[in-house]
TIRO-246276 format. One record per residue (C-alpha): x, y, z; residue in one letter; residue number from 0. Coordinates in Angstrom, 1 decimal, padded with zeros to 4 digits, always signed. Each point is the difference from the previous one (the first is absolute). Example, Ala and Ser with C-alpha at 12.3 -4.5 7.8 and 13.67 -1.06 7.14 Angstrom:
% residues 2
       u       v       w  aa    i
  +012.3  -004.5  +007.8   a    0
  +001.4  +003.4  -000.7   s    1
% end
This chain:
% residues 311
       u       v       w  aa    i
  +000.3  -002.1  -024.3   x    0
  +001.3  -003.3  +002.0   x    1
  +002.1  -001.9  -001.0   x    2
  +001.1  -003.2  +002.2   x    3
  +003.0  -001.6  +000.1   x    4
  -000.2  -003.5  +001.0   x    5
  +003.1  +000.3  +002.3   x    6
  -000.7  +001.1  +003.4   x    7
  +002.0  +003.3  +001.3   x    8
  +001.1  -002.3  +002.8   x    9
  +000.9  -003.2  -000.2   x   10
  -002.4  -001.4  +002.9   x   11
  +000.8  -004.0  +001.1   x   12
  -000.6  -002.1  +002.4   x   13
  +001.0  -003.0  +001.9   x   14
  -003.4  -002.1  +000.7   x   15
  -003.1  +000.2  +000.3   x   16
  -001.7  +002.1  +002.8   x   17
  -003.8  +000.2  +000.2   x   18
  -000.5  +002.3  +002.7   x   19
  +002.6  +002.6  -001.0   x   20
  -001.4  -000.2  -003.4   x   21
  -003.4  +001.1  +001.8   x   22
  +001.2  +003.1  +002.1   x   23
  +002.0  +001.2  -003.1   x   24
  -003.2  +000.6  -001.6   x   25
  -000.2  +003.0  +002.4   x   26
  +002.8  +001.5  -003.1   x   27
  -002.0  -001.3  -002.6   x   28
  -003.9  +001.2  +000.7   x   29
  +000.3  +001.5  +003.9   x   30
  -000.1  +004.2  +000.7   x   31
  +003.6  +000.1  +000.0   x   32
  +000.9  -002.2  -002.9   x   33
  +001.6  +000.8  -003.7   x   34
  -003.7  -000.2  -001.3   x   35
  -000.8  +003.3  +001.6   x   36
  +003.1  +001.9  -000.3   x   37
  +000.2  -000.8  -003.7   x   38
  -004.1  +001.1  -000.3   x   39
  +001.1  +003.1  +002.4   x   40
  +002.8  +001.4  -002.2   x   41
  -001.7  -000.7  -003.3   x   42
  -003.0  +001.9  +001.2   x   43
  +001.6  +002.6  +001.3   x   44
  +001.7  +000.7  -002.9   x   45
  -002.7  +000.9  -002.2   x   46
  -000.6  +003.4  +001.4   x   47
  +003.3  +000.7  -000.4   x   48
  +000.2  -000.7  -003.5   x   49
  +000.3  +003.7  -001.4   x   50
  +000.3  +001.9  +002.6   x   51
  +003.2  -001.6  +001.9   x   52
  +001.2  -002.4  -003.2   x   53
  +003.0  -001.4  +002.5   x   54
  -002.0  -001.3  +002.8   x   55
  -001.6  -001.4  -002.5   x   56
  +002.7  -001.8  -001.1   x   57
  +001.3  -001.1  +003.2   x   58
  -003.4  -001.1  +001.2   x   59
  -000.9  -002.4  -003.4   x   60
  +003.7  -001.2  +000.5   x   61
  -000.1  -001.2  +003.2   x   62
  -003.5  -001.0  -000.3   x   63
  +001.3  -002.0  -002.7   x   64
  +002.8  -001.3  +002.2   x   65
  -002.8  -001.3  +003.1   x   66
  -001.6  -002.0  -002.6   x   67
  +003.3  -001.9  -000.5   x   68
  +000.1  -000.3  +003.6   x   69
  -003.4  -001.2  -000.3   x   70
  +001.2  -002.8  -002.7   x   71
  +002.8  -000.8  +002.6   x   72
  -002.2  -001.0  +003.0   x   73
  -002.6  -002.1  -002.1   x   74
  +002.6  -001.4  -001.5   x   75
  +001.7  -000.9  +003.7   x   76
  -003.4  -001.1  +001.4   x   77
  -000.7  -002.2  -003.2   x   78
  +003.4  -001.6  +000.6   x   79
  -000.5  +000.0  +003.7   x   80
  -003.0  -002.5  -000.9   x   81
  +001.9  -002.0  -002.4   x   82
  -001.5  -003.5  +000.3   x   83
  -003.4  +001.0  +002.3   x   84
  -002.0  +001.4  -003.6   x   85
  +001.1  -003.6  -001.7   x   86
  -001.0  -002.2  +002.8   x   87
  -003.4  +002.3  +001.1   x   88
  -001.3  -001.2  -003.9   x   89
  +000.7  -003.5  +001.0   x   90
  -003.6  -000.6  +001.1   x   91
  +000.1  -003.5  -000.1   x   92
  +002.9  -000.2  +002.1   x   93
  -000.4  +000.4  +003.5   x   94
  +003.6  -000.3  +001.6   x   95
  +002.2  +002.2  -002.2   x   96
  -000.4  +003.1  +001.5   x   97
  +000.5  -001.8  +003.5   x   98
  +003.2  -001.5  -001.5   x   99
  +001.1  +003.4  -001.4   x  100
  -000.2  +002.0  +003.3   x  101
  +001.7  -002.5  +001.7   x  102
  -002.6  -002.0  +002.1   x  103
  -003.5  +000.3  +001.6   x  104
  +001.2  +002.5  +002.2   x  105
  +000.5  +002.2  -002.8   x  106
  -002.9  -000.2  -002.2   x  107
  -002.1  +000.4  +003.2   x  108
  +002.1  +003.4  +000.3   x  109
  -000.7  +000.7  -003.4   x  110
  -003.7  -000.9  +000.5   x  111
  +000.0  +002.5  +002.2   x  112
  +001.7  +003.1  -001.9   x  113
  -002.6  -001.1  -002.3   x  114
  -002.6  +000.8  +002.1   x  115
  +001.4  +003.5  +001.0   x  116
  +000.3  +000.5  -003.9   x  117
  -002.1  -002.1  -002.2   x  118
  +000.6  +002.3  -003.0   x  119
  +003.9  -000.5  +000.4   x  120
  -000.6  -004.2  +000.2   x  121
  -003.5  -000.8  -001.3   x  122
  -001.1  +002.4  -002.6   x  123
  +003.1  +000.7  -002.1   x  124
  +002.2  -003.4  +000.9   x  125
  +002.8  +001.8  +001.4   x  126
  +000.7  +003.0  -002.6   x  127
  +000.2  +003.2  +001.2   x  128
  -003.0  +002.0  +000.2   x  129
  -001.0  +003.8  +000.4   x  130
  -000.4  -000.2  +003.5   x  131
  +001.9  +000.5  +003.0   x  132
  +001.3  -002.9  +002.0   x  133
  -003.3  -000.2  +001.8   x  134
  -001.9  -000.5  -003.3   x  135
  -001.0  +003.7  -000.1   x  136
  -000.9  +001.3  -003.4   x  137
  +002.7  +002.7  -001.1   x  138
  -002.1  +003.6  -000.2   x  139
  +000.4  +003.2  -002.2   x  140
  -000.8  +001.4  +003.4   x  141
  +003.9  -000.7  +000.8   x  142
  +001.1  +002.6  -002.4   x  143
  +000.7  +003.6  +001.5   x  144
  -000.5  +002.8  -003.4   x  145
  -000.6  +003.1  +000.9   x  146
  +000.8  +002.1  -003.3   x  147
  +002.5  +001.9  +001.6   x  148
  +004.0  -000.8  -000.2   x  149
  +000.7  +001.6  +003.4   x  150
  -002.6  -002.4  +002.2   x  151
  +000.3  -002.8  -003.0   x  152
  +003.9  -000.2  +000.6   x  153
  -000.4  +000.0  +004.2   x  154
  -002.4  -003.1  -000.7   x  155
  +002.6  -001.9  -002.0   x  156
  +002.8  +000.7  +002.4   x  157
  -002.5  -001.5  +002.7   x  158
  -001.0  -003.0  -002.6   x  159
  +003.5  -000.9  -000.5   x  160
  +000.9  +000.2  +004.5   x  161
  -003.2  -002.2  +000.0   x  162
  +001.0  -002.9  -002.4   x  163
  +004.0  +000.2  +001.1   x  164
  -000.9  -001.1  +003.3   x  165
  -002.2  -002.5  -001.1   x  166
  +002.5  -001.9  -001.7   x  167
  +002.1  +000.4  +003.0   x  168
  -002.4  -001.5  +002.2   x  169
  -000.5  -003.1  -002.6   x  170
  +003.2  -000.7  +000.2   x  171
  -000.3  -000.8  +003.1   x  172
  -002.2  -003.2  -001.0   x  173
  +002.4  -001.3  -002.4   x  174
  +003.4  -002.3  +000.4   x  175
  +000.1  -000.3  -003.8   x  176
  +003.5  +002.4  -001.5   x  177
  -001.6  -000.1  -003.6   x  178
  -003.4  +001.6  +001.5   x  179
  +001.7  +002.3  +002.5   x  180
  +002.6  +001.2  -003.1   x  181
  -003.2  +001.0  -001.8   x  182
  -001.9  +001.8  +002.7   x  183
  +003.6  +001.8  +001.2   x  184
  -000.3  +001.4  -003.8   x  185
  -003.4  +000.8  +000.3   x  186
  +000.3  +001.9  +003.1   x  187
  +003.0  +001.7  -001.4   x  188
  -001.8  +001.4  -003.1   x  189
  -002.7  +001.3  +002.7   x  190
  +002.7  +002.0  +001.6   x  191
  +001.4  +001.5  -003.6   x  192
  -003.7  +000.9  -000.9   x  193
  -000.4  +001.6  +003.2   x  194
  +003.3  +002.2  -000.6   x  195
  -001.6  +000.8  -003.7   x  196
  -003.3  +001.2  +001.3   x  197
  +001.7  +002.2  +002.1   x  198
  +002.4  +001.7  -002.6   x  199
  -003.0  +000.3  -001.9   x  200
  -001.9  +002.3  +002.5   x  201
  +003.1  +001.7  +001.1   x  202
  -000.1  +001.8  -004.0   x  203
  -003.3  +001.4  +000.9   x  204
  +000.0  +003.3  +001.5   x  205
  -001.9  +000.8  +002.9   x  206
  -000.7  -003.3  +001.0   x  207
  -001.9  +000.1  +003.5   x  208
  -002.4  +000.0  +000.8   x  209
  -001.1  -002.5  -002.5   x  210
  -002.6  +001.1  -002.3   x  211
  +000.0  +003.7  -000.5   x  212
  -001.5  +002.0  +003.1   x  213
  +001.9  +001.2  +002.6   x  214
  -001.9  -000.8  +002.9   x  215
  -000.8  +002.5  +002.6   x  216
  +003.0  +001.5  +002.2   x  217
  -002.4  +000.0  +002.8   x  218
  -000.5  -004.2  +000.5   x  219
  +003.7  -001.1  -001.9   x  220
  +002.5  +000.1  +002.7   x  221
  -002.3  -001.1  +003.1   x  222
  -000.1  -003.2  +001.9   x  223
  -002.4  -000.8  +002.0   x  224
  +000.3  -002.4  +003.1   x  225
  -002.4  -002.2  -000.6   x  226
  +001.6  -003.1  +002.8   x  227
  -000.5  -000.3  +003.4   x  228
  +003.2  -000.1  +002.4   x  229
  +003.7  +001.4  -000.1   x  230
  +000.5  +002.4  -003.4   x  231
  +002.1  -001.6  -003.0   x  232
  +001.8  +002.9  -001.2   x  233
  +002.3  -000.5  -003.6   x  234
  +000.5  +001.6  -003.3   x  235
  -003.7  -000.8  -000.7   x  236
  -001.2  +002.1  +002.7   x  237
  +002.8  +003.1  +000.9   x  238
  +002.9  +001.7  -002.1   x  239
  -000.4  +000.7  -003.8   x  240
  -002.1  -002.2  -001.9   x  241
  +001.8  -001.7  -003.1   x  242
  -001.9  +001.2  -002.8   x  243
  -001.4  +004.2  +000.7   x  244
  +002.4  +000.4  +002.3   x  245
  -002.0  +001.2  +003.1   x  246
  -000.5  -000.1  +003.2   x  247
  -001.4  -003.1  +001.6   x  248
  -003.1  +001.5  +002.5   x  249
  -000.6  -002.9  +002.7   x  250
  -003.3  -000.1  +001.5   x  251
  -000.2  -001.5  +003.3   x  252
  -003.5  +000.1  +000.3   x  253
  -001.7  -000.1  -003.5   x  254
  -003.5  +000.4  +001.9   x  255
  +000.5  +003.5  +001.9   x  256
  +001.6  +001.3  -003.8   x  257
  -003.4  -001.1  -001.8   x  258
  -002.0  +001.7  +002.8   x  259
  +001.8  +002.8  +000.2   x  260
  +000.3  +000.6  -003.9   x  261
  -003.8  -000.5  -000.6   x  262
  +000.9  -003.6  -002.0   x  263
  +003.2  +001.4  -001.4   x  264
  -001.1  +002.6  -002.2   x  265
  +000.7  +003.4  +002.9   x  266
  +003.9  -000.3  -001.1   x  267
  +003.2  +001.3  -001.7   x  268
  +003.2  -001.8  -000.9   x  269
  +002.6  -000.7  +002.2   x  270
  +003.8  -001.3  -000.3   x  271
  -000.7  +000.9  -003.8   x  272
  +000.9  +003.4  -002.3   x  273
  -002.9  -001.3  -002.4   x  274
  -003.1  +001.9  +000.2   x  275
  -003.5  -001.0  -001.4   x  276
  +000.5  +002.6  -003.0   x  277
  +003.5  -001.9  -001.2   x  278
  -001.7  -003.1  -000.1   x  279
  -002.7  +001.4  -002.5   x  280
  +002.4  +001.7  -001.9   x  281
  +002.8  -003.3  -000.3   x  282
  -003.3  -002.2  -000.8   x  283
  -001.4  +002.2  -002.9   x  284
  +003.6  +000.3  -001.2   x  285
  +000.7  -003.6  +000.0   x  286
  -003.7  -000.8  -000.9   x  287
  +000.6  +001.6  -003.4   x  288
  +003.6  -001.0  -000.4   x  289
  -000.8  -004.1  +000.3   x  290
  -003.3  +000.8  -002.3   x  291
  +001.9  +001.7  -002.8   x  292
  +002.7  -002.7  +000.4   x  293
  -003.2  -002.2  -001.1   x  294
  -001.9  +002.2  -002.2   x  295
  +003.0  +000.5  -002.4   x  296
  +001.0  -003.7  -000.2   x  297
  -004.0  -000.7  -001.1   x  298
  -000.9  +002.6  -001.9   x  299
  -001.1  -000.6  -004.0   x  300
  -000.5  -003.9  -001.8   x  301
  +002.2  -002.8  +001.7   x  302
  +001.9  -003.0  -001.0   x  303
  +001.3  -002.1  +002.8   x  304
  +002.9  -001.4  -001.7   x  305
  +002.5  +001.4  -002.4   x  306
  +001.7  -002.6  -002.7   x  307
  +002.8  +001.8  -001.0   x  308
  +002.4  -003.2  -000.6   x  309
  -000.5  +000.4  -003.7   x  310
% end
């Protein structure tokens, strides 16, 4: 259940009117990166984790929740952004308002312009926002990342919310108005507390990596391959210990010689690694039946989705 509240959770202002801002902070409204798609993202990735993991449920319908506030805040700054265009674009008889309103000829033949780059922004809805991105492309359910599985679901939000934080960064960057700035500093700021609660939330899984549930094979996990031209980069992507197994980088200078020689990588054995081909099975049948039962038990026998126990 939804309830709204007619107060916004921030109070967004501005200080005048400003068309073409208005129009690239669509890209937060309807674009890839916007509060359209994290809120779809989170709420549809919490479904599937409904019985099974009932507090990622929580925290996924709550901030979900939360990015359609955010949502409400930039329509509502882009509807105030335009305050005065939508009046004067229904004065059809009237042929000098708008002219008057952005301040000359000059500027309506600006505006004339971004019209033309946009003509849903301008034309089509008189100036309201729209589910588009600031170049008038249609917001997509091909945006939202659900992969039924917290571990890789969690990774995607954390890389949703880096997305969308420097996005608001970069706006700012096209505005002089404190009132607009103040509300996209708090937007970016909730971007960078989600971020930190995604990754608390896939800290309490254990094993987390790789993502998913198979292992991988210890043959092809610690190997990089030089695949450039030139002077070798060497760093802690390429030599020492790698961050997550904890093995032993193997640097191949020359990736082609190691295909030919290994018949197409399959004539092998691990190096710079203590897993053999034989843990892996084992660790991926063992946690192959630990996340099932984990589901199983939470779905077994009739369901009820909700509980009313406020009786």
């Amino acid at each position: 259940m939804f309830y709204h509240v007619k107060e916004l959770q921030f109070n967004a202002r501005v200080s005048k009117p400003d068309p073409r801002f208005a129009r690239l902070l669509l890209e937060q409204f309807g674009g890839a990166n916007g509060e359209l798609k994290a809120a779809m993202q989170y709420f549809t990735q919490a479904f599937s984790c409904k019985l099974p993991f009932p507090d990622k449920y929580d925290l996924l319908m709550d901030v979900a929740t939360e990015e359609f506030s955010h949502l409400e805040i930039v329509g509502a700054t882009i509807q105030m952004l335009l305050t005065g265009v939508n009046g004067e674009l229904k004065q059809a008889a009237e042929q000098d308002d708008i002219s008057t309103l952005l301040d000359g000829k000059a500027a309506k033949d600006d505006y004339i312009h971004e019209a033309m780059i946009n003509p849903h922004f301008y034309a089509l809805t008189a100036g309201g926002p729209a589910v588009t991105d600031s170049n008038g492309i249609p917001w997509t359910g091909a945006y939202v990342n659900a992969n039924g599985d917290p571990t890789v679901d969690m990774r995607s939000n954390m890389a949703a919310e880096s997305r969308a934080k420097i996005v608001y960064e970069y706006l700012m960057k096209y505005t002089d108005d404190p009132y607009v700035k103040e509300t996209l500093t708090f937007l970016m700021t909730r971007e960078i507390a989600h971020f930190q609660m995604f990754e608390a939330a896939l800290a309490t899984i254990q094993p987390n990596f790789p993502p998913g549930i198979l292992q991988g094979d210890p043959r092809h996990s610690n190997v990089y391959y030089n695949m450039s031209d030139g002077v070798p980069v060497r760093g802690p992507w390429n030599e020492g210990i790698s961050s997550q197994l904890a093995e032993e980088w193997q640097y191949i200078a020359n990736p082609i010689d190691r295909v030919r020689e290994t018949e197409g990588l399959t004539d092998l054995s691990p190096e710079g690694t203590t897993r053999t081909l034989d843990d892996v099975a084992k660790k991926d049948r063992k946690l192959s039946e630990q996340r099932s039962e984990e589901i199983n038990n939470a779905t077994v026998g009739a369901k009820q989705w909700s509980t009313y126990n406020y009786h």
